[in-house]
N, C-alpha and C positions, 0 to 999 in steps of 0.2 A: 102352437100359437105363441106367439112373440108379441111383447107389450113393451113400447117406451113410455112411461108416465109421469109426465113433468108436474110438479106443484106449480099452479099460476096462480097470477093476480089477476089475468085478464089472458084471455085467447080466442081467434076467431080466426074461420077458412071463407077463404074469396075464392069463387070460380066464374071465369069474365068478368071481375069487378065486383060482382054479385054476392053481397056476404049471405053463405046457406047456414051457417052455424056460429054461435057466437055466447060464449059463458063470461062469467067476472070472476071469482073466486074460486079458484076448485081443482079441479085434474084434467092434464090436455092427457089423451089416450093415443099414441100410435100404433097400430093393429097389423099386425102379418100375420097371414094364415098358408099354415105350413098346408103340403099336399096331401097327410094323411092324418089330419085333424079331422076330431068329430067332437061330435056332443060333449064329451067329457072335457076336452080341451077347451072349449067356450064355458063350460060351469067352473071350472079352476080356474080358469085365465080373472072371468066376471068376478069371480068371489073375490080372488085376491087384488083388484086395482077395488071394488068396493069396501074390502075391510083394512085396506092399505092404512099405516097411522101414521102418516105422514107432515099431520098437521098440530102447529104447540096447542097444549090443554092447558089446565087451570094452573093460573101461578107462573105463567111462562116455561112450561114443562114444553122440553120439546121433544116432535114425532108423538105424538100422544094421543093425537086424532083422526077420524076418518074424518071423508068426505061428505060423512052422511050429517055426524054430529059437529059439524062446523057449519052445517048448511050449504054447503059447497054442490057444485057441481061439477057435470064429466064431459068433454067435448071431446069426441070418437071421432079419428081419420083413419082410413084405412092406407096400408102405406106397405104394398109388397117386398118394397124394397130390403124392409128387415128379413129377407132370406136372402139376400143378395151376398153370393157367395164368392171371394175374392184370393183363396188361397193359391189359385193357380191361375197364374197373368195377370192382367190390370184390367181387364173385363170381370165384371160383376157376371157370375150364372145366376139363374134364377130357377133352377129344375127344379128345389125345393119348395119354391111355391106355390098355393094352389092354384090351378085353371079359374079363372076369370068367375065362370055361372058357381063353381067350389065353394069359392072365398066369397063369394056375395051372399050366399048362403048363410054360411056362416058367421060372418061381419055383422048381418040383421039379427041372428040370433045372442050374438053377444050385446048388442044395441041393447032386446027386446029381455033380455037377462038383468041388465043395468035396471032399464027402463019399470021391470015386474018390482025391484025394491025401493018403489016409491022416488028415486031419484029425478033430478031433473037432466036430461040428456041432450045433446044440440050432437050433429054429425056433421061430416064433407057430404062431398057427392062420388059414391062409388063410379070407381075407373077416370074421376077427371081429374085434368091437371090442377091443381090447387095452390093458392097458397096462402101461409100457415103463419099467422104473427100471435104472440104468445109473448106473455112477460112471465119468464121463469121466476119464480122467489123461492129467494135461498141463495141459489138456486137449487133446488130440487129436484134432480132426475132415478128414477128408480129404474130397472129393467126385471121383466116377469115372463118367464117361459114356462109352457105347461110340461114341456120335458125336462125340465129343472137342469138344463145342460149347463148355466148360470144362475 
């Protein structure tokens, strides 16, 4: 499981116009889920974007905070494209990713992971085209694999 996790100031997914998810302060979550992820991959993945310390503490101490002890929030999109694999030609493969009914699976269960420690969670719409505005601060981009292959 593949995670991009931006620090915002503000983030929110439109699909048709229609805002389904929308936070102010907190962590945008970009979610790929690999073909032979399981359970364990959503409890590493969850743990680490929620105990992430990505935000300044006391004194202007920076990276010193989670998301939780800022009061911050998570806003989850699923985005298979982080297994989009480019090494050979200019075509993205996508074999590493999981099948469609897989990954929604599992997507909820990292939701409902987020969601069990009290946090407050907004999501996209699995499988739609979305789109994704977001005020990076910092900017802040972290990335978080449960195969630690980065």
């Amino acid at each position: 499981m593949r995670a991009v996790v931006q620090r915002v100031s503000s983030a929110r997914v439109l699909v048709d116009g229609r805002v389904t998810g929308e936070i102010g302060r907190g962590l945008l979550v970009l979610l790929g889920v690999a073909g032979d992820d399981t359970a364990a991959d959503v409890a590493y993945t969850a743990a680490k974007v929620r105990e992430l310390r990505v935000f300044e503490g006391a004194e202007g101490k920076p990276m010193d905070q989670s998301v939780a002890a800022v009061g911050g929030a998570i806003l989850v999109v699923s985005q298979f494209t982080l297994y989009g694999d480019v090494r050979r030609g200019r075509r993205p493969s996508f074999d590493a990713a999981a099948a469609p009914a897989d990954a929604r699976e599992l997507y909820e269960a990292f939701v409902r992971e987020l969601r069990t420690a009290g946090l407050p969670i907004s999501t996209g719409e699995f499988q739609a085209m979305m789109q994704v505005e977001l005020v990076n601060d910092g900017p802040v981009t972290i990335l978080v694999d449960s195969r630690k292959t980065f």
